[in-house]
C-alpha positions in Angstrom: -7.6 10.9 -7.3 -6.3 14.3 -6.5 -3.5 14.0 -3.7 -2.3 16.0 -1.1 1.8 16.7 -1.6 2.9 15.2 1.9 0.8 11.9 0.9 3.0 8.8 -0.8 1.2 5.7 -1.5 3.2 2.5 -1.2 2.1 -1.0 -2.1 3.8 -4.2 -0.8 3.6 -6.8 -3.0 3.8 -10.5 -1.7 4.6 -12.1 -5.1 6.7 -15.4 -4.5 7.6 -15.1 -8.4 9.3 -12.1 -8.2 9.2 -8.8 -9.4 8.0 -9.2 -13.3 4.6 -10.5 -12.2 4.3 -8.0 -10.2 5.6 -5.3 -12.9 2.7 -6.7 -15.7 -0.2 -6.6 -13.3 0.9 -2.4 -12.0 1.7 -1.9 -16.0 -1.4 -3.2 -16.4 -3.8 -1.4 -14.4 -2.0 1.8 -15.0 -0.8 2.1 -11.5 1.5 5.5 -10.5 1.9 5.0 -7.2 5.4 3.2 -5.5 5.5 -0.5 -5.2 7.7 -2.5 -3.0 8.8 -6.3 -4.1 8.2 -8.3 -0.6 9.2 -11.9 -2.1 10.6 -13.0 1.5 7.8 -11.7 3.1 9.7 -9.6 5.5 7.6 -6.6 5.8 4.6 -8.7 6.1 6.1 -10.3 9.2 7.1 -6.9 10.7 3.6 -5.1 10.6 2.1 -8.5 11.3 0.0 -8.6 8.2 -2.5 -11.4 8.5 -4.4 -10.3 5.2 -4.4 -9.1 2.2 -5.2 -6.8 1.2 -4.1 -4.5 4.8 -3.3 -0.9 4.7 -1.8 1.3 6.9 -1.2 4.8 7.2 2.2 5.9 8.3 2.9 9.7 9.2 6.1 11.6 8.6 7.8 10.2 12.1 7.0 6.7 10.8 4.5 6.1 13.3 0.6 3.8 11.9 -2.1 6.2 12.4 -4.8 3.9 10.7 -5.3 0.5 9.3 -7.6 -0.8 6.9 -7.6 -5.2 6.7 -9.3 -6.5 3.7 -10.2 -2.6 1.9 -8.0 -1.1 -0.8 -6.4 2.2 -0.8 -9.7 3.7 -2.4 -11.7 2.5 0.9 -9.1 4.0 3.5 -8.9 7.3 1.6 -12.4 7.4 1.7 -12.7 6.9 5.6 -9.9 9.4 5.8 -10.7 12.2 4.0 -8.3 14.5 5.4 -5.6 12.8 3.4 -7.3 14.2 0.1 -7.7 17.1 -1.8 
């Protein structure tokens, strides 16, 4: 997936385990993209998450300019194509 340069992916991961779980599964699947350990759940309870997986996309002044419940990051690119080369 060709990216534009302004564009950062970041996962949240809710992994009560910790982080090597987490760190097998993105080894895994070959993942490149930044991933945040959320064991406590904290940013869950901020955005007010109710499930996973949710998406949001977050401009430069920090502000949610979409949300995608239940679709992965392939499924929101796709309804925002703007975001991709």
């Amino acid at each position: 997936m060709k990216q534009k340069k302004d564009l950062v992916v970041l996962t949240v991961a809710v992994d009560l385990e910790g982080s090597i779980p987490v760190q097998k599964f993105v080894a895994k699947y070959g993942y490149s993209f930044y991933v945040l350990i959320d064991s406590k759940s904290k940013v869950i309870d901020r955005y007010r998450v109710e499930r996973i997986p949710t998406t949001f996309l977050i401009d430069k002044q920090g502000r949610i300019v979409g949300k995608a419940v239940g679709q992965g990051i392939g499924k929101v690119l796709k309804r925002y194509p703007f975001l991709i080369g």
